[in-house]
N, C-alpha and C positions, 0 to 999 in steps of 0.2 A: 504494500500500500504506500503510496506516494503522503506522506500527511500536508507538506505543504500544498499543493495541487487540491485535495482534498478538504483543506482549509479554505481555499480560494473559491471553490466551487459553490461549499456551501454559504460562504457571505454574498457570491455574486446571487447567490439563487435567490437568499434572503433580501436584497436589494431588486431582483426582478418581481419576487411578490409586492412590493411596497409601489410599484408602480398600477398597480390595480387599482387600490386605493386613491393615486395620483390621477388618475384616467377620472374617478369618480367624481370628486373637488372641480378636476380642472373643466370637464365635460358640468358639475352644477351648477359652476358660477356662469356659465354661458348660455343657461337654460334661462326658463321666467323663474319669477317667486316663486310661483303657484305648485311649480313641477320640481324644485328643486329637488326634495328629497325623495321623489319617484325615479328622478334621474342618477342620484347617490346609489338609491338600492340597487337597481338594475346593475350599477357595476357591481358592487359589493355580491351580488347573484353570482356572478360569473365564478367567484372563488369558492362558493357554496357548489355548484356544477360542474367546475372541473374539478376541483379537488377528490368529489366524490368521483367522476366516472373516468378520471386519469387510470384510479389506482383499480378500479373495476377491470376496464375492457380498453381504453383509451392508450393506454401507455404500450400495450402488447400487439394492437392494431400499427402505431407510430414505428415501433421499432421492435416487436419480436424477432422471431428465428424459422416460423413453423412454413413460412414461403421464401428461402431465401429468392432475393431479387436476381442473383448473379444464378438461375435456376435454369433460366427459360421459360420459365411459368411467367405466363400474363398477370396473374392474380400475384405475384412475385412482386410485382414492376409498383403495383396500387397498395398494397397492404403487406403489413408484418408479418401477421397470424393472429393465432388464438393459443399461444402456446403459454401464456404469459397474463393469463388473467389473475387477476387480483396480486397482481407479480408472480404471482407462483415460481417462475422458473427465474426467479433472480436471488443472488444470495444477499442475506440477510446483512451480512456483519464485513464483510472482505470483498478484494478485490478480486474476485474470482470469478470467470465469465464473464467480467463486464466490457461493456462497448469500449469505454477508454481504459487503456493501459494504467493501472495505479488507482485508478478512481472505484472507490465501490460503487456497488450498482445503485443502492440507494441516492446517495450524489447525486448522481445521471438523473435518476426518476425526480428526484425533488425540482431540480434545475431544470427539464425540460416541463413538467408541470405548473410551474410557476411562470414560463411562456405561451401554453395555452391558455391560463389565466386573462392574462394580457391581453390576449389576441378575443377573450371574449369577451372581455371589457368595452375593446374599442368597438365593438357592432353597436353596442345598444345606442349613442349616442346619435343613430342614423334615425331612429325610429321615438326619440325622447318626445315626450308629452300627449304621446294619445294610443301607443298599442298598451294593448291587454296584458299585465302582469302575469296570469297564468299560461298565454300563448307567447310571450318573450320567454319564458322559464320554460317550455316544452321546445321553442324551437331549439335553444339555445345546447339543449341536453342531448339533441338528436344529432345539432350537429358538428358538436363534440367527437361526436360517434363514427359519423357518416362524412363530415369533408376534414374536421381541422386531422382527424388520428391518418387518414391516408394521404393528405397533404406533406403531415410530417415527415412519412415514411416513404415517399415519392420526390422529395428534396433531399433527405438528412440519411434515409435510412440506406440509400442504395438503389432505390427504385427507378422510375421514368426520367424524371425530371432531372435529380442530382446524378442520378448511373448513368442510364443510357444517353441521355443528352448531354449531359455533361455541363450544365447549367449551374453557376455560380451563386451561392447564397449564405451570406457568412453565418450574419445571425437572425434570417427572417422576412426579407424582402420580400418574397412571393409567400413563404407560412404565415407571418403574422399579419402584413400590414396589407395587401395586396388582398390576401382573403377575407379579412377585416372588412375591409372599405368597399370592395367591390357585394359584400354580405350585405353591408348597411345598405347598400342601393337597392339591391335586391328588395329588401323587405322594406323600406323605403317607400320604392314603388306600391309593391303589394297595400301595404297601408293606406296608401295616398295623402295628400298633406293635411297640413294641421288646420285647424281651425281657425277662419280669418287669414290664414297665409296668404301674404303679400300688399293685407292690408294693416292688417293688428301690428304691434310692438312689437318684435322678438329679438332686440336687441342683450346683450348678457346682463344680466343683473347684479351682478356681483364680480367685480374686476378682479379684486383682490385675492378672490378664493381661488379664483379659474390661476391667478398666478403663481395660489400657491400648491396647487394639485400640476402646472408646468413645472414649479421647482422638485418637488416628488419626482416627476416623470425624469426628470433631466439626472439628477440624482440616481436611480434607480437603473436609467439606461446607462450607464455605465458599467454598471456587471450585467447586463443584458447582452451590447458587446464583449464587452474585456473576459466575462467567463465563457463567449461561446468561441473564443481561441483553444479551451479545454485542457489547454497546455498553458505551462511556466518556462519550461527553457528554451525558448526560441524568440523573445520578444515580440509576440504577435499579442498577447494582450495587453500590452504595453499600447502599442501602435493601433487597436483598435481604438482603447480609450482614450488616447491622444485624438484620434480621426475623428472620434465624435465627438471631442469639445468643438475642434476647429468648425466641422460641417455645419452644428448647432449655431457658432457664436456666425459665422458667417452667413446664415438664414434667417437668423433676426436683424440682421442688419440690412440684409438684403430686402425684406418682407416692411421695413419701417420706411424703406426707400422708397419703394413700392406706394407705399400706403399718405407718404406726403407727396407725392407726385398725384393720385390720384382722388386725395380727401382733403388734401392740405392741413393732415395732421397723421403725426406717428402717435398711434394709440396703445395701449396695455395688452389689448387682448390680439391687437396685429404683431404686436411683438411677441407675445406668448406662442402662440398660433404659428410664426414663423421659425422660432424655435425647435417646435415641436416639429417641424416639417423640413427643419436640420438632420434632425435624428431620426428621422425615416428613413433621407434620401442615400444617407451614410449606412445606415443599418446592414446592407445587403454587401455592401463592399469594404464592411470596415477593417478586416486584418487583410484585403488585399492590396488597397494604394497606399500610395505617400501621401502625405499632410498636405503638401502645395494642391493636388488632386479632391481633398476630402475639403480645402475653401473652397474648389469652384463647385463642387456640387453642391456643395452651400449656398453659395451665389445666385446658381441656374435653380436650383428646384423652387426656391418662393416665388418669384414672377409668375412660376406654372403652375402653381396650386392657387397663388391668387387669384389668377385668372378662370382657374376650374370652378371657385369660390363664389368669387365675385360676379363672374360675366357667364360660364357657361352653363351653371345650376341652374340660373332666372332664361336663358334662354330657351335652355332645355327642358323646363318649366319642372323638375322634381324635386322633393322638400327633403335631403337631408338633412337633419335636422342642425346636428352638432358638425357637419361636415368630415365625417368621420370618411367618406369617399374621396370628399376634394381634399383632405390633406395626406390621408394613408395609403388610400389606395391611389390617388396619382403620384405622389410622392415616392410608394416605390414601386412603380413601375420606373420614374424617372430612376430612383436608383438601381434597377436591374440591371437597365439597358448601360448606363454612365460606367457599371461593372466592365461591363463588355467591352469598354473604351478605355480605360484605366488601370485597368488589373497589372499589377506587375508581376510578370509572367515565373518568376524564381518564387513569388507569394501563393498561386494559383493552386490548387488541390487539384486538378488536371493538366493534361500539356498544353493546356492553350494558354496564352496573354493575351490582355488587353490589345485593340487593336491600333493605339499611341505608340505601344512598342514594339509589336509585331509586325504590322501589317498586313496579317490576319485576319479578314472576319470570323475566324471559327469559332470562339467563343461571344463573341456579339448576337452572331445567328441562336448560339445556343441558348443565350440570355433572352432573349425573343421570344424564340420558341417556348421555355419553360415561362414567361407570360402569359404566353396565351393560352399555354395549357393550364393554367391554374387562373385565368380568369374564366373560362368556356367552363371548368370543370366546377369549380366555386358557383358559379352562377346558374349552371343548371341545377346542383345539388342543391344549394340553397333555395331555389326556386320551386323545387318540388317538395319540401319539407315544408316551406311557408306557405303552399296551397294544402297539404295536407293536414296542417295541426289548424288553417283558416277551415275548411271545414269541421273538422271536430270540435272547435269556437264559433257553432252556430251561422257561419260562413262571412265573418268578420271579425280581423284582428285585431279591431280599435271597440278603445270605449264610446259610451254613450257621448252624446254631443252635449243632455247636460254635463257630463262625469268630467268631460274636457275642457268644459268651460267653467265650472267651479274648479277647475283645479285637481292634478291627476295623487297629488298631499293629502288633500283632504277627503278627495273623492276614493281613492282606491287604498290608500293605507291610512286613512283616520288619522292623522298630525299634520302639523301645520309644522313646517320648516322654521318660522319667524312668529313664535305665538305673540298677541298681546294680551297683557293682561296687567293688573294692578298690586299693588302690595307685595308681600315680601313672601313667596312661595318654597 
């Protein structure tokens, strides 16, 4: 057993679950009053549902044994197996059988678990202030189940995407943020929008919280990156963590530029928001480039999520709500593709480089490629769970329009986020 390695692991993991929480503040202060603490729960849900169906069926789908992918088996290429339910087949206490060399299995489990978390946190944010508590908690379980466990195992495990294609993903480009955002629209759409959209308020309510569930997040993705290096002697978690200060501090500057040029003011929540659309665009390629590479994708990604935000949401007339698509899900696709461009190729977990130092497309194409296979597959799969749990919800996801319009605090969990009241309680 490695203990320092094993050390590192377990505080990054402990730093990735804390961004759950971080996703929930930052996603409530961006919400109205009324929904804040609808919108709190819903993430705070997401660690109640993976935690449970990780250690069920979820972690053994992601990354068991029972299909190896190098098999020939199709069903290899999509899923683990079932060899691994309820961990079964992982040891308890050592480093024995496990995925990484030194690390115990438990390690592994905690740490990637505490990224499904994440990644289920950021959906709800599409759908904040009018679907149904009991059908966000049914989708959210199924498709734990059904896209994020064969997602994993189709990037990370060996399968489609990360095997056979050969597709670059350091720590979650296409599993976290890509299946995220592109999930939110999904049910997004299905929902349809909020009530009054585009004529009501729905500006954030609360600056301060949204900035302090970004400092969480900013915080948190730090061993988000730096432990999904998985290693200590080779300075790649080193260089993650570095790649994601720079891409972060360079997307809020970038995003504040952005936001005086077209408001004629740099606002709190554009700076947050840009931030957070730092450490997306870096996420997919942080222990593969250099630092000078991890500013400009800083630079380049906030102009493009602004604009997905700003101009092409209202065009395209759908109500994300917290824009959990315009900043995650186009954010990394920008950083897949920017992978493909920048990778330096002695960093690469395959023969390919970056096509700056190559001149190669082979990895660019393959960065492409496992996009669209994980947008087409995320969006079918999502699509048919959100029509199926819509039916078994009376054939509508959303609350009542009174429910919506008092307030989804008061209406659906009985408290009021900001009570008032008198005297000394």
């Amino acid at each position: 057993m490695d203990t320092a390695l094993t050390v590192f692991i377990l505080i990054c993991a402990s730093m990735v679950l804390f961004m759950t929480p971080g996703v929930a503040f930052f996603y409530g202060g961006l919400s109205r009053k009324k929904n804040v603490g609808n919108t709190i729960i819903m993430a705070f849900l997401a660690i109640g549902v993976c935690s449970v169906i990780w250690v069920i069926l979820g972690y053994s789908i992601a990354f068991g044994y029972q299909f190896p992918a190098d098999s020939g088996d199709f069903i290899g290429q999509i899923i683990g197996g079932f060899d691994q339910l309820f961990l079964a087949g992982t040891d308890m206490t050592a480093a024995i059988e496990t995925r990484v060399e030194g690390l115990p299995d438990m390690a592994f489990v905690l740490f990637q678990g505490a990224f499904c978390c994440i990644t289920v946190g950021i959906i709800v944010g599409s759908v904040s202030g009018r679907i149904k508590f009991g059908a966000i908690a049914a989708i959210l379980s199924v498709w734990v189940i059904v896209v994020y466990g064969p997602l994993a195992h189709m990037v990370w495990g060996g399968g489609l995407i990360g095997g056979t294609i050969g597709a670059l993903d350091f720590a979650g480009g296409d599993v976290v943020h890509i299946s995220s955002g592109v999930t939110g629209l999904v049910l997004a759409l299905l929902c349809g929008k909020r009530r009054g959209y585009g004529n009501a308020n729905y500006r954030a309510h609360n600056t301060p919280l949204a900035a302090i569930g970004a400092a969480l997040l900013w915080f948190g993705w730090m061993g988000f990156n730096g432990g999904s290096a998985l290693a200590l002697d080779d300075g790649v978690a080193a260089l993650a963590m570095v790649n994601t200060l720079v891409a972060s501090g360079a997307a809020m500057i970038s995003w504040m530029i952005v936001d005086k040029i077209s408001t004629k003011h740099s606002t709190l929540v554009g700076a947050v928001t840009g931030l957070v659309a730092g450490l997306v665009v870096i996420t997919p390629a942080a222990g593969f480039v250099e630092p000078w590479a991890a500013l400009v994708m800083g630079f380049i990604v906030s102009p493009i999520c602004y604009f997905a935000i700003a101009k092409l949401k209202a065009k395209l007339g759908y109500d994300d709500a917290l824009d959990a698509f315009g900043c995650h899900g186009i954010g990394g696709i920008v950083g897949g593709i920017l992978t493909g461009i920048f990778c330096v190729p002695s960093l690469s977990w395959t023969d390919y480089g970056g096509l700056l130092y190559t001149g190669d497309p082979s990895l660019l194409l393959s960065q492409i490629s496992g996009i669209l296979i994980t947008i087409v597959f995320v969006a079918v799969a999502t699509l048919v769970i959100g029509l199926i749990v819509k039916a078994c919800f009376h054939g509508s996801l959303r609350v009542s329009e009174e429910e919506e319009a008092r307030g989804m605090d008061i209406a659906v969990h009985g408290e009021d986020a900001y009570p008032a009241f008198d005297g000394m309680d």
